[in-house]
C-alpha positions in Angstrom: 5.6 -33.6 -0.7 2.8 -31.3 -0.8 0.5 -30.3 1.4 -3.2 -29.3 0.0 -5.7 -27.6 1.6 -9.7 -28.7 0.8 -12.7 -27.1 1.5 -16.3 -26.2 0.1 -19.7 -25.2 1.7 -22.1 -27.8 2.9 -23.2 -30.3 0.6 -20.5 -29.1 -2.2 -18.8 -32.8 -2.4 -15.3 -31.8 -0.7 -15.3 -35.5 1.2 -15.8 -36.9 -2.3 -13.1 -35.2 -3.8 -11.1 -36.5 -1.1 -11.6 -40.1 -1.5 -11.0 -39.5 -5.1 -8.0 -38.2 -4.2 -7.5 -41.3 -1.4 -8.0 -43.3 -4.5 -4.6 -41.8 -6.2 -2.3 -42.0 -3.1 -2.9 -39.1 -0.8 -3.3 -39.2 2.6 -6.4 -36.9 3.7 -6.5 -35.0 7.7 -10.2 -34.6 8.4 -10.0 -31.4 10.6 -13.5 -31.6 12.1 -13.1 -35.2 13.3 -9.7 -34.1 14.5 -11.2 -31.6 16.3 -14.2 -33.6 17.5 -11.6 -36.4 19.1 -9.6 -32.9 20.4 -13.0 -32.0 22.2 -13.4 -35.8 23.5 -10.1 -36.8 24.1 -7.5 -33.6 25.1 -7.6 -33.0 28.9 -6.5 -29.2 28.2 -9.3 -28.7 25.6 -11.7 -30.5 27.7 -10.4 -28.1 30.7 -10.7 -25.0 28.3 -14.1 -25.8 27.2 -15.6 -26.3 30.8 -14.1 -23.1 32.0 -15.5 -21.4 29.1 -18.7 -22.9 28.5 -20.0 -24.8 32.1 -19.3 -27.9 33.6 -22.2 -28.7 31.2 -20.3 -28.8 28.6 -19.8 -32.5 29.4 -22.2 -35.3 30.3 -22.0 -37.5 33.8 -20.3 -40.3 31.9 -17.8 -37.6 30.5 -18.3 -37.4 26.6 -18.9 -33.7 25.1 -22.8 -32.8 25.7 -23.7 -31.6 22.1 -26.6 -30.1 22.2 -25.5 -28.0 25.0 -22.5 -26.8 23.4 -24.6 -26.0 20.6 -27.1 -24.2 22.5 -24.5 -21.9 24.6 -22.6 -21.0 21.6 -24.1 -21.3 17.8 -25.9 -17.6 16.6 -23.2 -15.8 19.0 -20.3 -15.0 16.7 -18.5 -14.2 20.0 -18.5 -17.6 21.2 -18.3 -19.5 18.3 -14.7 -17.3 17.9 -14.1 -18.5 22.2 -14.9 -22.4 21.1 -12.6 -22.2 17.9 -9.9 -20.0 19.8 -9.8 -23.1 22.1 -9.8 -26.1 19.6 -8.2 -24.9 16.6 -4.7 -24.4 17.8 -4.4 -28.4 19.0 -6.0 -28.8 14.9 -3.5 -27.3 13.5 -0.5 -29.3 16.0 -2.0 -32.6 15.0 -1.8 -31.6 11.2 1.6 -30.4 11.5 2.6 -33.9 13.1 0.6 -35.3 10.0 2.9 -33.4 7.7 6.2 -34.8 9.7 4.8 -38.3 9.3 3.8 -38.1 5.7 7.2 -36.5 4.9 8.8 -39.3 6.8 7.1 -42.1 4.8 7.5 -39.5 1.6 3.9 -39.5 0.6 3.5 -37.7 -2.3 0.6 -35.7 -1.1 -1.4 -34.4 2.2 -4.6 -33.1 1.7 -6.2 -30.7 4.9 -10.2 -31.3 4.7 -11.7 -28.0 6.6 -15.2 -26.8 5.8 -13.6 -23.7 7.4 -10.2 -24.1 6.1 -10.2 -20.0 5.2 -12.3 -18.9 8.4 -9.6 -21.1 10.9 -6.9 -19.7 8.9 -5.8 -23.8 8.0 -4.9 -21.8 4.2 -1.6 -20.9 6.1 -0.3 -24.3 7.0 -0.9 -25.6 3.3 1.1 -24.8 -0.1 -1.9 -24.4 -2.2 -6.0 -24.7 -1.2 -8.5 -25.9 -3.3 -12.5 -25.4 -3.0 -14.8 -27.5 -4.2 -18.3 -25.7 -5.7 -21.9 -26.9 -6.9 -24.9 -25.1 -7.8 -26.9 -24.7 -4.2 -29.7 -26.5 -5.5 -27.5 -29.7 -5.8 -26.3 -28.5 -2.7 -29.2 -28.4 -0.8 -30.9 -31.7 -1.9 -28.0 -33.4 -1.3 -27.4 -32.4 2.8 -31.7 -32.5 3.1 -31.2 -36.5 2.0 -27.9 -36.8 4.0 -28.8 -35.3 7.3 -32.7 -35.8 7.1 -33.2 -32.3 8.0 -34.9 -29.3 6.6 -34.1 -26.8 3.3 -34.7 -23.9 5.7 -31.6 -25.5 8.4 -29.5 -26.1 5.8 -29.8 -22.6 4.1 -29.3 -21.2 7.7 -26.3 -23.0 7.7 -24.7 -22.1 4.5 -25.5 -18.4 5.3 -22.5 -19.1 8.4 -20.2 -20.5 5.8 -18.3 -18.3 2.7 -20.1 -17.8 -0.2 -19.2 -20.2 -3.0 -17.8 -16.6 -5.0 -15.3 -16.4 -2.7 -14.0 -19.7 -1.8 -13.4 -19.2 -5.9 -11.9 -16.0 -5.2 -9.6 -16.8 -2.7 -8.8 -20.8 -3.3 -5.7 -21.5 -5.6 -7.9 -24.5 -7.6 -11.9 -24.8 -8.2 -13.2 -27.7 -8.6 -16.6 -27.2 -10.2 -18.9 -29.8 -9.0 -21.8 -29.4 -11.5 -21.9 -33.1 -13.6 -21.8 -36.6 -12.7 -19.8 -38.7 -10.1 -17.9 -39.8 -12.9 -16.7 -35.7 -13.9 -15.8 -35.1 -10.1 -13.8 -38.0 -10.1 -12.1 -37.5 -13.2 -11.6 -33.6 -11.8 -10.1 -34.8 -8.5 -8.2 -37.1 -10.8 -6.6 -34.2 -12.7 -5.9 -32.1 -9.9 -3.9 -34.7 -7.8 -1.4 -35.2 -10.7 -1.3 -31.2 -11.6 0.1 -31.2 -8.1 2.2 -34.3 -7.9 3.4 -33.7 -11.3 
């Protein structure tokens, strides 16, 4: 079996790619939902994040209060680093019980999805990484329509992610998101049997 790590920049068309890749038999590890349900669900993150961050970190009822997170720790690189220290560890356990599961039902393929798959340092508990580019333009109409939000939010967004240069620079496949639905899917296509031979 092996394990593929995929990532990209906001609006770049990495979930795409991995339903493509859905589509041919792999088995695809969402990280940020995984580490959402971490945030919601695991009593020592949830004890971690409190001590850290407030007993406002969570609402009455229990569930992770958002926009206060948010507020206490995005545009301080410091905390940001405190919040990830915190959840990424658990990330990268539930992956690896992924991997023993997917090796036990010998799947041929496990993709990691990670917008920060190089930043968390996911690249390391994957045989080979892949980042999916497009031109920002695309990039940006895209998350505008998506997320209802503004050019200037999502620019200030992508200036917090890698530049697409060096998600080519550092990832072991590129997959060039610059044509139709119909080229990405015949990209992702190609990719999944280059590594399932």
């Amino acid at each position: 079996m092996t394990t593929l790590g995929v990532t990209g920049g906001i609006g770049s068309g990495k979930t795409t790619v991995c339903g493509f890749l859905e589509e041919q038999g792999a088995r695809v590890f969402y990280a940020d939902l995984e580490a959402k349900r971490l945030m919601q669900e695991n009593e020592t993150v949830r004890a971690d994040i409190t001590e850290a961050f407030g007993a406002g970190a969570y609402t009455d009822d229990g569930s992770l209060n958002r926009p206060y997170l948010a507020d206490r720790v995005f545009g301080d690189a410091e905390r940001v680093e405190r919040l990830n220290a915190i959840v990424h560890p658990h990330v990268f356990d539930a992956f690896e019980k992924a991997v023993a599961r997917a090796e036990q039902e010998d799947l041929p393929l496990l993709v990691h999805e990670a917008a920060l798959l190089f930043e968390a340092g996911g690249d390391a508990h994957v045989d080979v990484t892949a980042a999916v580019v497009a031109p920002d333009d695309d990039r940006l109409a895209r998350v505008v329509e998506r997320d209802d939000v503004t050019p200037r939010q999502v620019r200030a967004r992508m200036t917090h992610q890698l530049s697409q240069d060096e998600l080519r620079r550092r990832a072991n496949y590129v997959i060039e998101n610059d044509g139709t639905l119909d080229d990405l899917r015949r990209k992702s296509v190609d990719l999944y049997w280059t590594l399932v031979g």
